[in-house]
ROVO-622635 format. One record per residue (C-alpha): x, y, z. Coordinates in steps of 0.001 Angstrom, whole numbers, padded with zeros to 6 digits, always signed. Example, Ala and Ser with C-alpha at 12.3 -4.5 7.8 and 13.67 -1.06 7.14 Angstrom:
BEGIN
+012300-004500+007800 +013670-001060+007140 
This chain:
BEGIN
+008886-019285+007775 +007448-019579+004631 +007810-015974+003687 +011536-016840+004388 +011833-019578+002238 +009921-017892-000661 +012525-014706+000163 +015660-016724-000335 +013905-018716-003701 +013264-015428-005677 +016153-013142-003977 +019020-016053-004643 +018696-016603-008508 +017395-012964-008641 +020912-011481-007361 +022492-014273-009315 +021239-012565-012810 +021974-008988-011647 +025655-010340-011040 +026072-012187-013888 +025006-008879-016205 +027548-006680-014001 +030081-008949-014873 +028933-009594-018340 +028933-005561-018923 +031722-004306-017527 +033191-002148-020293 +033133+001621-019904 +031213+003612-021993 +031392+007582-022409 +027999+008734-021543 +027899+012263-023095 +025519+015507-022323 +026190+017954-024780 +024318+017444-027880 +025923+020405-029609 +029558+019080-029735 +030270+015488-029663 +034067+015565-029752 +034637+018089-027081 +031390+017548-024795 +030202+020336-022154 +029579+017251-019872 +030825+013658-020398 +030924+010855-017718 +032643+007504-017854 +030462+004294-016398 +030726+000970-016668 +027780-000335-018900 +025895-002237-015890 +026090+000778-013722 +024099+003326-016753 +022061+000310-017132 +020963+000409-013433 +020536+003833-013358 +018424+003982-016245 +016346+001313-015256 +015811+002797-011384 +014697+006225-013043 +012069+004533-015474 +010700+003001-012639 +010665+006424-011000 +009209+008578-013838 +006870+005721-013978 +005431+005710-010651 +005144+009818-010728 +002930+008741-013576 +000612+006955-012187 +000256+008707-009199 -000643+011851-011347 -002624+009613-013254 -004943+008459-009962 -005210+011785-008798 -008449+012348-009829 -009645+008739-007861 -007639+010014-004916 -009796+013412-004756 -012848+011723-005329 -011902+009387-002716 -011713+012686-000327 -014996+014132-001422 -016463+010815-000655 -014681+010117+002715 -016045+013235+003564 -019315+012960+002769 -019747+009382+004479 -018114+011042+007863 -021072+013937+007539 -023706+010957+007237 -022577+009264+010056 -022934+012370+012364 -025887+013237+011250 -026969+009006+012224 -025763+009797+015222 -027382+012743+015976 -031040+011181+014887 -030352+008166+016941 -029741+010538+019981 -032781+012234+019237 -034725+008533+018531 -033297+008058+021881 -034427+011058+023402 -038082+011255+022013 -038436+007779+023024 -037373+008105+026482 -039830+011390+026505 -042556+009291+025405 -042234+006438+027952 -041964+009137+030635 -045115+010724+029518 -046927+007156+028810 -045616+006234+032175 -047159+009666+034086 -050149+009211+031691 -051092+005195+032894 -050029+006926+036452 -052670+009599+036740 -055195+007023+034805 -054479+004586+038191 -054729+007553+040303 -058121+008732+038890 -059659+005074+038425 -058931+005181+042232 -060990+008140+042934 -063579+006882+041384 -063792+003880+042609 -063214+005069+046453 -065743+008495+046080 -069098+006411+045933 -068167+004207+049034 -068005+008036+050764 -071107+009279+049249 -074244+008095+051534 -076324+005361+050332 -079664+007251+049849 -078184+009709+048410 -079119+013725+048943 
């Protein structure tokens, strides 16, 4: 809604001006390409004033934005380079933290076997002298 409102307050007296200059700068003007002969032109066009005005003023805004965008070209490519490099680093966290993972899980498995046969050699020893015979051989 408010976007709306804030539309209509800067498109209204914005169209108003444009409108008022059309109509302010009617009168043709000969709008001539030939530099060479300026009675007889190669090329000559008739506009109304608002109308080279316009046209004018949409091409300077175009020129201008080719500009800049040739301007940032070289932020743009570093950009890239960067985006790049920041894509390789995070496979190559990935693939550490899978092998973290892996190692870890390795580990455990082998600490777990390891406290396993500890149990099942504490066992033995504990159970082999109640076989043995008490005076001994």
């Amino acid at each position: 809604m408010l976007r709306k409102i804030a539309t209509f307050v800067i498109v209204v007296p914005l169209a108003a001006v444009i409108i008022a200059f059309a109509v302010a700068n009617r009168h043709f003007v000969t709008v001539a390409f030939d530099p060479f002969s300026s009675a007889n032109p190669a090329y000559a066009a008739t506009v109304p004033l608002f109308v080279l005005i316009f046209i004018l003023v949409i091409l300077g805004v175009i020129v201008g934005g080719a500009a800049a965008w040739l301007r940032q070209s070289k932020w743009r490519r570093v950009a890239r380079r960067l985006d790049g490099e920041n894509r390789r680093l995070l496979q190559e966290l990935s693939a550490a933290r899978e092998r973290l993972v892996t190692e870890t899980q390795r580990a455990s498995a082998a600490e777990a076997a390891a406290r396993e046969g500890a149990k099942a050699l504490e066992s033995r020893r504990t159970e082999a002298p109640a076989l043995a015979p008490p005076g001994g051989p």
